[in-house]
C-alpha positions, -999 to +999 in steps of 0.1 A: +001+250-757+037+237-756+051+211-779+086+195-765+107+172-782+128+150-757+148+120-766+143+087-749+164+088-720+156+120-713+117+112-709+129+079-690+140+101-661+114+123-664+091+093-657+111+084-626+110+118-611+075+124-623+066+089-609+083+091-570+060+125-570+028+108-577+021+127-609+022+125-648+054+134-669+030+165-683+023+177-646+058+174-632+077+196-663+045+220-657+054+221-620+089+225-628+084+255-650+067+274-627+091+272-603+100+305-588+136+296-590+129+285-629+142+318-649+168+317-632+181+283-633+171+281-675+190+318-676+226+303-656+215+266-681+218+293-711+247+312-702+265+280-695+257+268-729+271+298-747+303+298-727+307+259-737+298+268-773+319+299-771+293+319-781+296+349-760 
């Protein structure tokens, strides 16, 4: 099980991209996480974050 917590805008757009795919927001962030490109993209996501925070 996965529990998210998304603000309002953020599951606004989710909607949209879910919706022009034919499918539920649960379905599309499913899809989207099983990506084969996904570790990557959240890895390059986190290491963009530290930089920005100056954490590394």
């Amino acid at each position: 099980m996965l529990s998210v917590r998304i603000d309002h805008e953020l599951l606004e757009r989710l909607r949209g991209h879910a919706a022009k795919r034919g499918m539920s927001v649960q379905d599309y962030v499913v899809r989207t996480l099983i990506r084969a490109d996904f570790d990557e993209r959240f890895q390059a996501a986190v290491e963009e974050t530290e930089r920005f925070y100056g954490v590394t």
